[in-house]
N, C-alpha and C positions, 0 to 999 in steps of 0.2 A: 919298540915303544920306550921313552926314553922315561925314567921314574923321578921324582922330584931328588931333589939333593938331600941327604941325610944330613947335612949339617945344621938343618935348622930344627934337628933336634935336641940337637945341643943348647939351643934358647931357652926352654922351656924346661928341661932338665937341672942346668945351671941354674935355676930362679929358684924351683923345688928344692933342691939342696941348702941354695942360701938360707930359706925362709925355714927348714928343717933345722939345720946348724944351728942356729940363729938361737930360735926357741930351746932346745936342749941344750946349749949354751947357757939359758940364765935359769933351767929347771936345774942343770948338776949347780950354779953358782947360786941362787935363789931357794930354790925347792922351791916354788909358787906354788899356790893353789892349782889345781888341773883344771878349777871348774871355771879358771880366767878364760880358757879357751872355749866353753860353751856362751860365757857373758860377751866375749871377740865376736864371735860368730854370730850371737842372736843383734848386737850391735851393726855389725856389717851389712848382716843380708836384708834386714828392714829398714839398712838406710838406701842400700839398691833398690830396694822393690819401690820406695818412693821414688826413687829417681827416674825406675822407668814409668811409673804411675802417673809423674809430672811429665814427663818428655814426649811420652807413646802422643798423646792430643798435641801437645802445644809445641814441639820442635820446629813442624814445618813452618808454623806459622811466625815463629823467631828468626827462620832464616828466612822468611819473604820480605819480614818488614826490616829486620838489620843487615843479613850478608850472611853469606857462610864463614867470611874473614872477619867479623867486624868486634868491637867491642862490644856492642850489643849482647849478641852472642856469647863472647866470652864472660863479659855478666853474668848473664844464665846461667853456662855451667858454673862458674866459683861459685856463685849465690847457693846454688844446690848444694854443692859439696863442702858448702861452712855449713848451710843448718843442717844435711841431712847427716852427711857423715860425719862430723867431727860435734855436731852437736847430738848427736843420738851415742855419742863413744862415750860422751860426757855423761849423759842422761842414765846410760846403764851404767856406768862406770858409780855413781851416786848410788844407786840401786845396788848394786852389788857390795859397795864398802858397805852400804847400812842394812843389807838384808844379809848379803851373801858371805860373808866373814871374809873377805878378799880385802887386803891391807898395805904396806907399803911397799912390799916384798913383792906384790905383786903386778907393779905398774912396768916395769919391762916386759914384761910378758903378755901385757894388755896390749901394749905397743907391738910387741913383736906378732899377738894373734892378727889382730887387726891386718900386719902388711902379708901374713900370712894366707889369710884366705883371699885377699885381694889378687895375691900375686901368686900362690903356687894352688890354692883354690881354684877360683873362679877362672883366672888366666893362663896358668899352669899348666895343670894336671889335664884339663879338658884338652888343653891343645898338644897336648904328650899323644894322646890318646890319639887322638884325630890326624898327628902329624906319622905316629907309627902305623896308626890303617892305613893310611893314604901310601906308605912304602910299603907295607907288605900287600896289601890289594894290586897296584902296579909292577909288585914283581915277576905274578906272574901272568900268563897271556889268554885273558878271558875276557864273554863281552862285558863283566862287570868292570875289566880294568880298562878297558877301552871306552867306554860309559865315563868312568874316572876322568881318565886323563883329557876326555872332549871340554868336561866340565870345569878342569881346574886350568886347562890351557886358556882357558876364556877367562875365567871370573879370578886365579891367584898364577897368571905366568911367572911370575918372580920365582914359585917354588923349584921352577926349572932352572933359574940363572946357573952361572957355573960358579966353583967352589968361591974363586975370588970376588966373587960380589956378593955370592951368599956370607962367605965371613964378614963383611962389611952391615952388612943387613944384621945379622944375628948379632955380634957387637953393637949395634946403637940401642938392638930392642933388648940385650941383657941392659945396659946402662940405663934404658928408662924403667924398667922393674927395679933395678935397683935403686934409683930414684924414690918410686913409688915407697918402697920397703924402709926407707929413710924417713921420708914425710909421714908416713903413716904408723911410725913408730915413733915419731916426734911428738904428734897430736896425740896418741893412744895417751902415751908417754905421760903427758901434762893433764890428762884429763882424770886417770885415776890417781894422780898425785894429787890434784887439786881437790877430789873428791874424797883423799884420805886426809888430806891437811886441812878440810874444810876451808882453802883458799882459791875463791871460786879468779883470781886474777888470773892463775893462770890455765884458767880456761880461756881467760879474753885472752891471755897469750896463743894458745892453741889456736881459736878460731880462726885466726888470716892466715893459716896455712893452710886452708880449704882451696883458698882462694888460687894456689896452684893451677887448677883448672881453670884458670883465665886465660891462661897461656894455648890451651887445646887448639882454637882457630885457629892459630897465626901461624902453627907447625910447619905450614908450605911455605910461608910468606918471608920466615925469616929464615927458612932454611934447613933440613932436618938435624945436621950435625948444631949449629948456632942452640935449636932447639933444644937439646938434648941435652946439654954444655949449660946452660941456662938451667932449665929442670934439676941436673944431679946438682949444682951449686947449689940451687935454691934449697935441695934435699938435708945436704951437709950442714947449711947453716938454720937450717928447723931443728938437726938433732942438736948443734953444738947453743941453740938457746932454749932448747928445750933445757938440757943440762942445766945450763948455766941458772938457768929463773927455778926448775925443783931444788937445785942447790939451795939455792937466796930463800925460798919458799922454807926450808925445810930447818935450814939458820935462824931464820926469824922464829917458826913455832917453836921449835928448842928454845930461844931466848923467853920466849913469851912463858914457856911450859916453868920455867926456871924463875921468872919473875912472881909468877902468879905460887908459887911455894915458897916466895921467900915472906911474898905478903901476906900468907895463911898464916906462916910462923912464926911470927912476927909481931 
């Protein structure tokens, strides 16, 4: 009986890591607050649960009247994931500067929880889990593994490809987590920056990078490498304006902090 290829555990490991690196990366360069990553998390998961709260009713009905491929479609999803997720990062992000003492120190970290549960959270660790059952239940010769194997040959053949195709596989789906880990440390990023600078711009900077998820439909249509190629570009150039606009944000309060003592003094 032939067992799935181990290499695609490698996908899910590799993410895990990044998003661990990542955040103790800016806690030994920052010291952040810890309690950024319970404000990440309470942000994330109640913009999920909206998203399946909206979707569980009205999906099919979006894809009977638009397309599965359509703009329609892709609509919906951006639409979702500007108000829910990037506007609830923002919402607690406000909440947390003015309740929770979390400050400038800690918007990398905001950023980095966020891509963190998204990608080594919810998409991760779960499928770590799930990909290392599925090899050791198959390894050996029971009717549990024989059960397995009926049901994964049917509903995930790809897990069987052979090493050269799964490396192909497993490379495009690290590239789009990393993607993800990009955008969603962009928006983190701007949102408690904005809500420490009390410069709600750029939150409206942050919000069109929800809109990512417009691109979802079109995955077959334009191709999945095109895709993916598209997606980590779009990712790179969230973080490098994310930068660029908390810079100019954080230039100008300075200027303004400095104006406004010289007129006291004055």
């Amino acid at each position: 009986m032939q067992n799935i290829d181990p290499v695609y555990i490698l996908q899910p490991a590799i993410v895990i890591v990044i998003c661990t690196v990542l955040l103790m990366y800016y806690y030994r360069k920052r010291r952040f607050n810890p309690m950024v990553l319970v404000y990440s998390l309470v942000a994330y998961s109640v913009a999920i649960a909206l998203k399946y709260a909206v979707q569980i009713p009205t999906i099919n009905l979006v894809i009977a009247n638009f397309g599965a491929h359509s703009v329609g479609l892709g609509v919906y999803y951006g639409l979702q994931t500007v108000f829910f997720e990037v506007g609830l990062a923002f919402a607690v992000a406000w909440f947390a500067v003015k309740n929770g003492g979390l400050g400038k120190k800690d918007a990398e970290a905001y950023g980095s929880g966020l891509a963190f549960w998204e990608n080594a959270g919810l998409l991760g660790i779960l499928s770590l889990i799930n990909l290392v059952a599925y090899y050791s239940i198959l390894s050996g010769n029971t009717p549990l593994a024989h059960t397995l194997y009926n049901q994964l040959s049917q509903n995930s053949p790809g897990l069987f490809a052979p090493v050269s195709q799964a490396l192909g596989t497993v490379a495009l789906g690290t590239i789009e987590r990393v993607s993800s880990i990009l955008i969603h440390f962009a928006w983190g990023y701007l949102c408690l920056t904005a809500a420490y600078l009390n410069k709600k711009r750029l939150f409206l900077v942050a919000l069109p990078m929800g809109f990512v998820d417009f691109l979802v439909p079109f995955a077959q249509t334009m191709g999945i490498v095109v895709f993916e190629a598209v997606v980590f570009a779009l990712g790179v150039l969230s973080v490098i304006v994310a930068r660029y606009a908390a810079k100019e944000a954080v230039k100008s309060s300075e200027e303004e902090s400095v104006l406004h003592k010289e007129q006291v003094f004055s």
